[in-house]
MINUTI-534044 format. One line per 10 residues: number of its first residue (from 1); for each residue x negated, y, z of N, C-alpha, C, O. Coordinates in nm, 3 decimals, decimal comma. Example, Ala and Ser with C-alpha at 12.3 -4.5 7.8 and 13.67 -1.06 7.14 Angstrom:
% MINUTI-534044
1 = -1,319:-0,569:0,780:-1,230:-0,450:0,780:-1,320:-0,330:0,780:-1,424:-0,332:0,846 ~ -1,285:-0,225:0,708:-1,367:-0,106:0,714:-1,290:0,003:0,787:-1,341:0,114:0,804
This chain:
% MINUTI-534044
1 = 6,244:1,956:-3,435:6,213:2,024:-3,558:6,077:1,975:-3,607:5,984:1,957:-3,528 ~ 6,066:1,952:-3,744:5,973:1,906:-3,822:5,873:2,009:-3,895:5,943:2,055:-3,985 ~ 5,748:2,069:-3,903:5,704:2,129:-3,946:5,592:2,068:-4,001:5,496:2,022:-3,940 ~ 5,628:2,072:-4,206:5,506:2,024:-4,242:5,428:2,164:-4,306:5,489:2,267:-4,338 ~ 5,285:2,143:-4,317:5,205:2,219:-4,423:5,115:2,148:-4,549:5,004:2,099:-4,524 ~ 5,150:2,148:-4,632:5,130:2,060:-4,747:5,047:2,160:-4,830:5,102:2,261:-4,874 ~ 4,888:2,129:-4,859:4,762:2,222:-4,880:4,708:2,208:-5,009:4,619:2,123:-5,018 ~ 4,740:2,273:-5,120:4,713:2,241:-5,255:4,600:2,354:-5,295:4,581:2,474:-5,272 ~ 4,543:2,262:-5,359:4,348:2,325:-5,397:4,425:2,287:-5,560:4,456:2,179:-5,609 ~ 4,436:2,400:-5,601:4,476:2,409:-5,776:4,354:2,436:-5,858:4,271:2,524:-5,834
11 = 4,352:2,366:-5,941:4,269:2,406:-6,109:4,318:2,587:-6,117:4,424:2,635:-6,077 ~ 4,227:2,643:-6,167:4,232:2,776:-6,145:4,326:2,801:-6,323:4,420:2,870:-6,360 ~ 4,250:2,718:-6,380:4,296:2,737:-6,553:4,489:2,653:-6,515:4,576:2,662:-6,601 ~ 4,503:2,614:-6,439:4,607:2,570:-6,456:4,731:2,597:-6,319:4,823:2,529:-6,273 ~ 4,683:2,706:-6,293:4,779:2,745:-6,167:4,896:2,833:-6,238:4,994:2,838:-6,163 ~ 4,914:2,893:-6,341:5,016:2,954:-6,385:5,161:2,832:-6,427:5,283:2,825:-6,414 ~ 5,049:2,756:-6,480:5,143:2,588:-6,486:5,188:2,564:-6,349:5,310:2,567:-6,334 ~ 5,115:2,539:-6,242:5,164:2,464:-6,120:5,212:2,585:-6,065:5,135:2,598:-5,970 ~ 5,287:2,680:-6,062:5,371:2,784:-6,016:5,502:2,768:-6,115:5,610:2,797:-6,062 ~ 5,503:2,745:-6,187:5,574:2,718:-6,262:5,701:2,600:-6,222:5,818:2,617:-6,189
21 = 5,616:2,475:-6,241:5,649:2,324:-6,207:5,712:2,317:-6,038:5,786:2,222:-6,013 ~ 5,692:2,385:-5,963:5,699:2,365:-5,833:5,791:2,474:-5,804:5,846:2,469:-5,695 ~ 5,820:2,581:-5,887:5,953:2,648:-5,858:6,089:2,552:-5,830:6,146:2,573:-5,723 ~ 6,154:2,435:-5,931:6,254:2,377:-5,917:6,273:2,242:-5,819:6,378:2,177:-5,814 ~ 6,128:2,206:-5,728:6,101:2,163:-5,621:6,109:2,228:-5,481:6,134:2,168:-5,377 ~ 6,072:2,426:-5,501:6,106:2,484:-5,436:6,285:2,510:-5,371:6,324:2,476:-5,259 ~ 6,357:2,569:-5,462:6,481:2,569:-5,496:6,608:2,450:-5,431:6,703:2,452:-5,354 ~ 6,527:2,341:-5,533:6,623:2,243:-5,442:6,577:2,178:-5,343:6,636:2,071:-5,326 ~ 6,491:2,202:-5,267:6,420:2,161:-5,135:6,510:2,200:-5,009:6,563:2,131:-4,922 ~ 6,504:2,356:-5,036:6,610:2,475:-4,960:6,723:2,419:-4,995:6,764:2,385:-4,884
31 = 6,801:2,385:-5,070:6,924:2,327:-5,042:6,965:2,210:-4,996:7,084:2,184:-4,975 ~ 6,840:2,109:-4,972:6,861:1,975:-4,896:6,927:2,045:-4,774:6,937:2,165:-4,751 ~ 6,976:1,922:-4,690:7,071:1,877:-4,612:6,934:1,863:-4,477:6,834:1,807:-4,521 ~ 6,922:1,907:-4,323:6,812:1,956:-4,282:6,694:2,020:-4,289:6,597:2,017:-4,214 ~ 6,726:2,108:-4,436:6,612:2,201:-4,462:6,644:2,338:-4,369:6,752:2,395:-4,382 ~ 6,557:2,381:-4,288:6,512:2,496:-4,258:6,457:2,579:-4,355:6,541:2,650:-4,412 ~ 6,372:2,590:-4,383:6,267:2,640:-4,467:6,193:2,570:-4,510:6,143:2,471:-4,457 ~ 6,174:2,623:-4,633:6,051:2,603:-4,755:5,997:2,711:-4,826:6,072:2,796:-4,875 ~ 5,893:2,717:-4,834:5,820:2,847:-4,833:5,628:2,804:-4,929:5,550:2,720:-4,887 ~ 5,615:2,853:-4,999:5,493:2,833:-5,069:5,438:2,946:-5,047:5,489:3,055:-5,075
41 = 5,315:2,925:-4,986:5,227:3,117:-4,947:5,084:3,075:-5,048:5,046:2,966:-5,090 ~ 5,038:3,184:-5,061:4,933:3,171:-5,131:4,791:3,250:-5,018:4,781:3,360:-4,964 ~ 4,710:3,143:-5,022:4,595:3,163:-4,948:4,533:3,316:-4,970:4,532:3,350:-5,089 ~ 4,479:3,421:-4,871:4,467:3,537:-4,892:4,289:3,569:-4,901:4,229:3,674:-4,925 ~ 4,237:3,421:-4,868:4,077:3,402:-4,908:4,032:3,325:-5,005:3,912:3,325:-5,034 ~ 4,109:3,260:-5,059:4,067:3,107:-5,165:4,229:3,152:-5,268:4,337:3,095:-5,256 ~ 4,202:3,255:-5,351:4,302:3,254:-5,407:4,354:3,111:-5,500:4,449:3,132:-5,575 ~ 4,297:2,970:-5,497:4,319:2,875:-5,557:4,384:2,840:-5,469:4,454:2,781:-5,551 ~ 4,429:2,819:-5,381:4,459:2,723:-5,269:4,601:2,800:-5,219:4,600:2,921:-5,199 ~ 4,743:2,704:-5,199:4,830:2,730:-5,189:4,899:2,661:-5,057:4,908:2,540:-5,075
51 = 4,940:2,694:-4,952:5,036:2,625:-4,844:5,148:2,602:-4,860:5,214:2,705:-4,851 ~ 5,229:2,482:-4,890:5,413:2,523:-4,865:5,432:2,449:-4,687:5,400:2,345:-4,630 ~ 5,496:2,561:-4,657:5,516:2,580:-4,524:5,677:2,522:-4,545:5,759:2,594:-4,602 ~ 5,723:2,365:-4,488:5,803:2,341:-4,472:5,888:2,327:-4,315:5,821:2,262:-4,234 ~ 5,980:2,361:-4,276:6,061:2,292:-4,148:6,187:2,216:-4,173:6,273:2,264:-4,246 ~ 6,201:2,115:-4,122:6,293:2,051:-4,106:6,374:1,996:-3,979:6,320:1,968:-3,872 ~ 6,473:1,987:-3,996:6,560:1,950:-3,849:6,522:1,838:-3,809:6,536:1,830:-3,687 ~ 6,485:1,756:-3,852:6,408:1,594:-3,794:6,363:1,502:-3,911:6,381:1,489:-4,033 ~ 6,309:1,456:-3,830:6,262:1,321:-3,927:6,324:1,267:-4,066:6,277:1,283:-4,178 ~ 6,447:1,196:-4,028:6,568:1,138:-4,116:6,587:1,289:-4,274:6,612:1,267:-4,392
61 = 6,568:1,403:-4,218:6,564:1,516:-4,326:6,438:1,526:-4,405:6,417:1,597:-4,504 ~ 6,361:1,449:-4,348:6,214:1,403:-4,423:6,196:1,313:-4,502:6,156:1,315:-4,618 ~ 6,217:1,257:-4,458:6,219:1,161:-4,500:6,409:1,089:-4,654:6,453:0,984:-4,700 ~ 6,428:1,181:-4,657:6,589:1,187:-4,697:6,520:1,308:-4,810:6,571:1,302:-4,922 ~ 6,431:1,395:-4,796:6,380:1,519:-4,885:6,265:1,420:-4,949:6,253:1,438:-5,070 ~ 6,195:1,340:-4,905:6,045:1,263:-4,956:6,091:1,151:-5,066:6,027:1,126:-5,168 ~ 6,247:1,072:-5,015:6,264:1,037:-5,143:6,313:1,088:-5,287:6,310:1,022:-5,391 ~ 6,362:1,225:-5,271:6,490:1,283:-5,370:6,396:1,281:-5,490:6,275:1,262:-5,484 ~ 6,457:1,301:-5,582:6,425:1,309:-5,729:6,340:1,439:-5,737:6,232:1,424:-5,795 ~ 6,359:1,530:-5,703:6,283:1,672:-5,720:6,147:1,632:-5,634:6,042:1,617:-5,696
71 = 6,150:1,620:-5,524:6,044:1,577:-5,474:5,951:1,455:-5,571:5,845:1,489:-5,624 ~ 5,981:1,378:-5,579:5,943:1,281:-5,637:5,858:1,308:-5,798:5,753:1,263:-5,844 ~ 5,922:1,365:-5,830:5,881:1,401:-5,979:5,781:1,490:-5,931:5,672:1,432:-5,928 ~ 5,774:1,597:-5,895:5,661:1,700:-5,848:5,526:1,636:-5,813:5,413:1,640:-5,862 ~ 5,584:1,577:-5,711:5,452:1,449:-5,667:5,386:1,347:-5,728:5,282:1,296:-5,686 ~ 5,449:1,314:-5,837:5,426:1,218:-5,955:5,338:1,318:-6,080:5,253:1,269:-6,155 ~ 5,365:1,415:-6,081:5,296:1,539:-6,187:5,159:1,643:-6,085:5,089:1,733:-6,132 ~ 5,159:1,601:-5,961:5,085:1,733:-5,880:4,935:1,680:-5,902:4,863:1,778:-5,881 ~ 4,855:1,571:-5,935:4,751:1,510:-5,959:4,734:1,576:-6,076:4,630:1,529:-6,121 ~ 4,779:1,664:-6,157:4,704:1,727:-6,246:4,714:1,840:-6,213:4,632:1,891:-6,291
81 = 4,758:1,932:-6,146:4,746:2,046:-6,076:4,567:2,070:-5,995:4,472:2,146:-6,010 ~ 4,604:1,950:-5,907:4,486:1,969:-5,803:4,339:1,938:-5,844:4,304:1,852:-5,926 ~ 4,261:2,023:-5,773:4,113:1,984:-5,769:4,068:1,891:-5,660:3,963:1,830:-5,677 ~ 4,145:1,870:-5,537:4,087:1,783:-5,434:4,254:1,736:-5,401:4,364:1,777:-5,439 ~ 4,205:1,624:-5,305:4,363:1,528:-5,313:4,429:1,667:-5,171:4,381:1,746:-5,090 ~ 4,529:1,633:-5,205:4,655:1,722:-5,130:4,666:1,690:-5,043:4,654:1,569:-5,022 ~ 4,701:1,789:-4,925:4,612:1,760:-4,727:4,763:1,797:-4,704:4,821:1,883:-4,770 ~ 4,832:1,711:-4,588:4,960:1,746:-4,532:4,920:1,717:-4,403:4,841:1,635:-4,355 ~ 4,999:1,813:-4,351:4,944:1,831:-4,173:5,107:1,850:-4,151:5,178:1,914:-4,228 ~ 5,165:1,766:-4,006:5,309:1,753:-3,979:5,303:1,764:-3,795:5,225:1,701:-3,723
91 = 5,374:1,831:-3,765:5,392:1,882:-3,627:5,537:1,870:-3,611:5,621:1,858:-3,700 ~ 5,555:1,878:-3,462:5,652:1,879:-3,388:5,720:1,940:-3,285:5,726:1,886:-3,175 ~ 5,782:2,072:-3,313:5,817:2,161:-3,247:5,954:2,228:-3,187:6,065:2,175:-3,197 ~ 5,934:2,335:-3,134:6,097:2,384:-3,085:6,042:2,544:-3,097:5,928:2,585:-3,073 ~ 6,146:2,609:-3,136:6,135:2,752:-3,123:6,143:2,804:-3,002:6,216:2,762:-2,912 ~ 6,058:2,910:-2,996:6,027:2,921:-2,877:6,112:3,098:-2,862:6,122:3,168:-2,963 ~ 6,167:3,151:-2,716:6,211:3,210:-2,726:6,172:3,318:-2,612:6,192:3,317:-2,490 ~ 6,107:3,418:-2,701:6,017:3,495:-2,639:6,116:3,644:-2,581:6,061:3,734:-2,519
């Protein structure tokens, strides 16, 4: 299992826009083909700053989600969203069963 966190520092005048734009990136993300989850949280100290908490079943679902058109376009438009370049942190895990 693939777990990314993808760390967006938004323009404050323009976060109603980038909530907006990243809904139909949200949406069809969750319906790719090895999506677990996709999930956008909003920071509870830096109300500018947004996490999407992704998992994926492996690699090949990453990479298969990094080229799609929804992805792509988002990422091609997110440089006017942000105030600092966009931080992705990717781990490698198993659920653990407590």
């Amino acid at each position: 299992m693939i777990i990314i966190h993808a760390i967006f520092h938004i323009n404050p005048a323009k976060q109603d826009l980038f909530l907006e734009e990243i809904q139909p990136l949200i949406v069809a993300s969750r319906e790719e083909y090895g999506n677990i989850s996709y999930c956008l949280q909003k920071d509870t100290e830096n109300e500018n700053v947004f996490t999407m908490v992704e998992v994926w079943q492996d690699m090949q679902a990453v990479a298969s989600h990094n080229s799609s058109e929804h992805f792509t376009k988002f990422v091609a438009n997110a440089k006017d969203f942000l105030t600092a370049p966009l931080e992705v942190k990717a781990f490698e895990g198993q659920p653990l069963k407590l």
